[in-house]
C-alpha positions as CSV (number, residue, x, y, z in Angstrom):
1,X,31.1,33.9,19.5
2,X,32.8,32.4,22.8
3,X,34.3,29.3,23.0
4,X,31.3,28.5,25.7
5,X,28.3,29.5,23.4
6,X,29.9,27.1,20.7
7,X,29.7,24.4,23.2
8,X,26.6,25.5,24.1
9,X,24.8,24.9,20.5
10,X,27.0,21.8,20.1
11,X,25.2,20.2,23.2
12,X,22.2,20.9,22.0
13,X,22.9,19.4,18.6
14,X,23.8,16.1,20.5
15,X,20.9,15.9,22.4
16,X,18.9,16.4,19.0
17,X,21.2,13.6,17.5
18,X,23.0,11.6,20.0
19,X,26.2,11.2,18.0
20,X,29.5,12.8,17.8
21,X,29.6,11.5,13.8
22,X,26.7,12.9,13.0
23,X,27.1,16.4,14.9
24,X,30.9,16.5,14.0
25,X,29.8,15.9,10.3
26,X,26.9,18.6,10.1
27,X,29.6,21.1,11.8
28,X,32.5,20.7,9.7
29,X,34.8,19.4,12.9
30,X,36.5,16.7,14.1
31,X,34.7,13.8,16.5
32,X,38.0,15.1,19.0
33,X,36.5,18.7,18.7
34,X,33.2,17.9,19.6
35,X,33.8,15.6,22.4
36,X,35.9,18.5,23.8
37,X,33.2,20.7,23.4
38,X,31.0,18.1,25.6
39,X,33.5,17.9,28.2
40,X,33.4,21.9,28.3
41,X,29.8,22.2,28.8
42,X,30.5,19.4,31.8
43,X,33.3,21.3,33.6
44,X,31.6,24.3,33.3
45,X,28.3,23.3,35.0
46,X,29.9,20.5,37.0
47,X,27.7,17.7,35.8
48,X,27.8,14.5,33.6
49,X,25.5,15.4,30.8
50,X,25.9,12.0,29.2
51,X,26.5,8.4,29.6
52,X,29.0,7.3,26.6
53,X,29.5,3.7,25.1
54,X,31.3,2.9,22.2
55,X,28.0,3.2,19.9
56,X,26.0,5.8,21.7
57,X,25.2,8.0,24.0
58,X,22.5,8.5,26.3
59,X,21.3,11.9,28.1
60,X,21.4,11.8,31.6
61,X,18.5,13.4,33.6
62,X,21.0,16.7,34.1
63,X,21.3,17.0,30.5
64,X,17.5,17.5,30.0
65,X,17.3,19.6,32.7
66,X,20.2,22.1,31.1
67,X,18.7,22.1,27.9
68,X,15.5,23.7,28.2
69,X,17.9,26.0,29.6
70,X,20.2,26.3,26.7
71,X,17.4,26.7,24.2
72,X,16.1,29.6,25.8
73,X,19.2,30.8,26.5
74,X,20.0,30.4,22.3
75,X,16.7,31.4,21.5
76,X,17.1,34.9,23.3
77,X,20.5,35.6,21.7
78,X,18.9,34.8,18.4
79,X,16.3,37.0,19.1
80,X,18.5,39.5,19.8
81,X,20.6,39.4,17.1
82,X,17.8,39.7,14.9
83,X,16.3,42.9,16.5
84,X,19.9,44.8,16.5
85,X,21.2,43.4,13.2
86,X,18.1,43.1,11.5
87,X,20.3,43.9,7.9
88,X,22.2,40.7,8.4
89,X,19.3,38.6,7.1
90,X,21.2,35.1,7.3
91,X,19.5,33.0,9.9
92,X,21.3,30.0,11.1
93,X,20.4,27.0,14.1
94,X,18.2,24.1,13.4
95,X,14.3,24.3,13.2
96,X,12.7,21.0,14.1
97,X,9.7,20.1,12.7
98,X,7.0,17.6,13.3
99,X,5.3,16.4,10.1
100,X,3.1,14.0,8.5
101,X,4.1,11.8,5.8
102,X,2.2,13.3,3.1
103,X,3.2,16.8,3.9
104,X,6.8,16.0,4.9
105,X,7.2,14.6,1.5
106,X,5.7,17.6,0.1
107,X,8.0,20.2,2.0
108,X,11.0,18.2,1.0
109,X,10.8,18.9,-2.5
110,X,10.7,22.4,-1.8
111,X,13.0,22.8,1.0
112,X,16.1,24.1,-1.7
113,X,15.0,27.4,-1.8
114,X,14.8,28.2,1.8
115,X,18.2,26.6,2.5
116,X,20.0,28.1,-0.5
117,X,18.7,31.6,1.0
118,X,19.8,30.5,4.1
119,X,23.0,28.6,4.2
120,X,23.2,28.3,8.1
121,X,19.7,27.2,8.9
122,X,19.4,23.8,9.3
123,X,15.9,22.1,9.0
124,X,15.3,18.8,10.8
125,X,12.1,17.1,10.4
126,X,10.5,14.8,12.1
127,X,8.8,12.8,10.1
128,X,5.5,10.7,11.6
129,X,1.8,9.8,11.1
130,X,1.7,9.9,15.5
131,X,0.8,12.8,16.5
132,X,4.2,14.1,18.7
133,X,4.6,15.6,22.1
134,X,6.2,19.3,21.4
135,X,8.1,19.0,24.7
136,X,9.0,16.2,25.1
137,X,10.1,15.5,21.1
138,X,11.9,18.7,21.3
139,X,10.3,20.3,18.5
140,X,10.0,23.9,17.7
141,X,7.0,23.3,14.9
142,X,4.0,20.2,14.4
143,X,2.0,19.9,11.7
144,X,-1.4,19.0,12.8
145,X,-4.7,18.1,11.4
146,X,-7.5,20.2,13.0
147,X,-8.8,20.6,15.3
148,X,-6.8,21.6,18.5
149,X,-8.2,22.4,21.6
150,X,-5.1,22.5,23.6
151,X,-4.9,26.6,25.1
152,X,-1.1,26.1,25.9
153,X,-0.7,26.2,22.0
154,X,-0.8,28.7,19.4
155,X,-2.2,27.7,16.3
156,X,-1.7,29.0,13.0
157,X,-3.9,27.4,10.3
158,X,-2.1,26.3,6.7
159,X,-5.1,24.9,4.9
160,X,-6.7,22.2,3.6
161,X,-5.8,18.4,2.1
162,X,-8.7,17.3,-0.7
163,X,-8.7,13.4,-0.3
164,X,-9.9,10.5,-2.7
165,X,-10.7,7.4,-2.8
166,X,-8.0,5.5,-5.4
167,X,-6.9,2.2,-6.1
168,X,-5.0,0.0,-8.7
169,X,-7.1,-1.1,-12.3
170,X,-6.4,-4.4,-11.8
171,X,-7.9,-4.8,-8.6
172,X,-11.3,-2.5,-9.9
173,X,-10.8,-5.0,-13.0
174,X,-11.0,-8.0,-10.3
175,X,-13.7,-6.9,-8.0
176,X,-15.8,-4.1,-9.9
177,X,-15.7,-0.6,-9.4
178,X,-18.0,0.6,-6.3
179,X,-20.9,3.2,-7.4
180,X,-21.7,4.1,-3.8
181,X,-20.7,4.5,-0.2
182,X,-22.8,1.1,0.6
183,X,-21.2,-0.8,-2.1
184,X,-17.8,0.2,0.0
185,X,-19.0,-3.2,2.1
186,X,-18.4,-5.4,-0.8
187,X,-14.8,-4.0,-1.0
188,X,-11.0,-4.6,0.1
189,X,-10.9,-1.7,1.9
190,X,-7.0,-0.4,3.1
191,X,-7.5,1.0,6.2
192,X,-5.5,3.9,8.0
193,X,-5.7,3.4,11.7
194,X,-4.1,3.0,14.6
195,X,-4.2,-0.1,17.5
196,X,-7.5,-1.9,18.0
197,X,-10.3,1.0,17.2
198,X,-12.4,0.5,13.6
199,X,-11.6,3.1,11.0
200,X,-14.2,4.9,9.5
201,X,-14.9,6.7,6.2
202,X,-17.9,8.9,5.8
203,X,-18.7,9.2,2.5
204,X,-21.7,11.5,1.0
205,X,-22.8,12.1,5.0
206,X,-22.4,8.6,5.2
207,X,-20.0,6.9,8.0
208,X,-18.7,3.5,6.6
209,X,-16.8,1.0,9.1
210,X,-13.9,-0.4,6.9
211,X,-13.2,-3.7,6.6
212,X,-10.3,-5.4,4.6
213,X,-7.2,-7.8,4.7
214,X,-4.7,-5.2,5.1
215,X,-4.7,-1.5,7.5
216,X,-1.6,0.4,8.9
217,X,-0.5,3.2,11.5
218,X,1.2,4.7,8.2
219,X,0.1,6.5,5.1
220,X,2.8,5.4,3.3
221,X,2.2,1.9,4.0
222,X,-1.6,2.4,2.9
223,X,-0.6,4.4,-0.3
224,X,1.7,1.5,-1.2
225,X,-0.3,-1.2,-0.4
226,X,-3.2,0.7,-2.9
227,X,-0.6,1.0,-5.8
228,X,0.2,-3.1,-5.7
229,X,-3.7,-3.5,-5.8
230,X,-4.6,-4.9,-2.1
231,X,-7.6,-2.5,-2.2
232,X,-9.2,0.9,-2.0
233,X,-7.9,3.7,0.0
234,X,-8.8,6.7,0.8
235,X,-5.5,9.5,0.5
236,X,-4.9,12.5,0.4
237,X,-4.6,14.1,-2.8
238,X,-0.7,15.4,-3.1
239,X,0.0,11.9,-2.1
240,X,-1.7,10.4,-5.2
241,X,-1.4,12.7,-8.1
242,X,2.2,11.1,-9.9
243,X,0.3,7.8,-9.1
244,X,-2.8,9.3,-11.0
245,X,-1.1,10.8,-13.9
246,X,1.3,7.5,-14.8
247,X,-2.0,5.0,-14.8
248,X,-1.2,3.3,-11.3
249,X,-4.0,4.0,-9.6
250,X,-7.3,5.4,-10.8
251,X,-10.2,7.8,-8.5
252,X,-12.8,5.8,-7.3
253,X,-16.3,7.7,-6.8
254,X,-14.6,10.9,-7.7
255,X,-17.9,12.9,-7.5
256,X,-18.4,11.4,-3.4
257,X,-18.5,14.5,-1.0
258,X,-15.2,13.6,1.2
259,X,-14.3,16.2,4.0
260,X,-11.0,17.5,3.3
261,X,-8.1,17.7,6.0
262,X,-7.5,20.6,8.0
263,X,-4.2,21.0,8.6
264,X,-2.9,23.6,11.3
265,X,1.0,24.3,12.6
266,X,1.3,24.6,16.0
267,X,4.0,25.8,18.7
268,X,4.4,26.3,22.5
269,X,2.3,29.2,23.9
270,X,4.5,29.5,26.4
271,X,8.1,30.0,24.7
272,X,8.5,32.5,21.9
273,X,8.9,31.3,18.3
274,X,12.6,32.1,17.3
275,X,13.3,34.0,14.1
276,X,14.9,30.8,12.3
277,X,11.2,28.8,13.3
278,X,9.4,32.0,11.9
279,X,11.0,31.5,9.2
280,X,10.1,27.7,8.4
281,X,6.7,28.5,9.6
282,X,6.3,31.3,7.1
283,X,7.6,29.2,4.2
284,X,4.9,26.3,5.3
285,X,2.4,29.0,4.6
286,X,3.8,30.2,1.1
287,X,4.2,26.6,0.5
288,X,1.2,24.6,1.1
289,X,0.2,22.8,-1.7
290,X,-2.6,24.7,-3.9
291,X,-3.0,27.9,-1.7
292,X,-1.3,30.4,0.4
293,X,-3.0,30.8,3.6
294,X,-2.0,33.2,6.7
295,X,-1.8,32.7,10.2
C-alpha cells in the first residue's frame, strides 16, 4: 500500500480519536510516525487539517471537509479489494457503531469471535441511550429502536427486546408488591426519560404517567438505581437476567402485557455499506439475543 494511502487511513483514525497516543498505540507506531503521517496528508493537499496543543487536537473545518472524501475514497478500495480478491477473506478498517447501552453490553461479550476471525478489523462503538446523528457522529452503523421514518436510510430490522418491570425485595418488602397497572400510582417508580417531558408506561393497554424520586437519560443509571432498591423499573430483559438469577432484583407483574422493543440497524442510503460494516452488521443479526433475524 503507498506511503499516501497509509496516511490516508491514519488521518481518518485521528479524526475518529483525536490523539496521536491512542492512534500510534492501536497501529503499532511511534507518536513521531504518526505525526509525520499528519504532516503528509497536509503537504499533500496544502491545508492545515488540525490545530495541535500539548493535550489535543482539534479538526479544522478543512479536515471535515477531506474526510468524507477519504472515507469514500477508502471505502471504494475496500470495495474493490473485496470483489477482486474475494479468497483473501481477512477484512481490516474500523466499523463504528452506534449502540444502546443494553445492546452494546450485549455485543461486547460476543465481539471475540468476530475479531479473532478478523484480526485487522477494528470495531469501535459508540456507546449511548441518545439517539446519534450518522453524519455528523461519523458512524457507519446505529442501533435503533423502531420505528424510522427517515427515506435517506436503509433499515434492516434485528428484532425484538421483551421488557419487565423489576425491582429490589427489600423495597417490594417496604412498600408492597403492585398487583396492577393502577397500583403503579402508589409506587417509587425509576423513570427513563430524557429533559422535562413525563415518561410513560403502558401497561395491559393501559398508559401510566410515572412518578418517583429518581429518573435518568440512561439505562444503566435506572438499572442501578432498581438494584440498590430506589424503585420499580421497567428494563429490558438482557439487561436484568444475572440480576434475576442471583436474587437482586425480582419481576414485578410478570404476567402484565408490555410491548417489546423493536430494534432496527440503520445506515446512510446514500453511501454504500463497506464489506468490513457488512460484516458487523451481519454478526448483529446472528447475534441478537434469542433469535436470528434477516434484513
Amino acid at each position: 500500500m503507498s506511503d499516501l494511502l497509509v496516511a490516508i487511513r491514519t488521518f481518518i483514525r485521528l479524526c475518529e480519536k483525536p490523539s496521536f497516543t491512542q492512534v500510534a498505540g492501536e497501529v503499532h507506531a511511534s507518536h513521531t510516525t504518526i505525526a509525520r503521517r499528519l504532516d503528509q496528508v497536509e503537504t499533500h493537499f496544502g491545508v492545515k487539517l488540525f490545530h495541535r496543543t500539548t493535550r489535543r487536537l482539534v479538526p479544522t473545518p478543512e479536515a471535515d471537509r477531506l474526510l468524507a472524501h477519504a472515507r469514500a475514497m477508502i471505502d471504494a478500495l475496500d470495495v474493490a479489494e473485496q470483489d477482486l480478491r474475494p479468497a483473501r477473506g481477512n477484512l481490516r478498517g474500523v466499523v463504528r457503531v452506534g449502540v444502546t447501552t443494553a445492546l452494546g453490553l450485549h455485543y461486547v461479550g460476543l465481539l471475540g469471535e468476530l475479531t479473532q476471525a478478523h484480526p485487522a478489523l477494528q470495531i469501535d462503538l459508540a456507546m449511548t441511550d441518545w439517539q446519534r446523528d450518522l453524519v455528523q457522529d461519523r458512524l457507519d452503523l446505529a442501533l435503533r429502536v423502531g420505528p424510522v421514518t427517515d427515506d435517506m436510510l436503509v433499515v434492516h430490522r434485528l428484532g425484538t427486546l421483551p421488557r419487565l418491570l423489576v425491582a429490589h425485595p427489600d423495597y417490594l418488602g417496604r412498600h408492597g408488591t403492585p398487583q396492577s397497572a393502577d397500583d403503579l400510582t402508589g409506587h417509587q417508580c425509576i423513570a427513563y426519560g430524557y429533559g422535562d417531558i413525563p415518561a410513560r408506561w403502558t401497561i395491559d393497554g393501559q398508559e401510566q404517567t410515572i412518578v418517583g424520586t429518581f429518573r435518568s437519560d440512561s439505562s444503566e443509571a435506572v438499572h442501578r438505581a432498581a438494584v440498590s432498591g430506589l424503585g420499580i423499573a421497567l428494563l429490558p430483559a438482557i439487561r436484568v437476567a444475572a440480576d434475576l438469577a442471583a436474587g437482586r432484583l425480582v419481576p414485578v407483574m410478570p404476567d402484565s402485557a408490555i410491548a417489546p422493543l423493536d430494534i432496527l440497524a440503520v445506515h446512510p442510503a446514500l453511501k454504500r455499506l463497506p464489506s468490513r460494516a457488512r460484516l458487523v452488521l451481519d454478526f448483529f443479526k446472528t447475534h441478537f439475543p434469542g433469535q436470528c433475524s434477516s434484513g
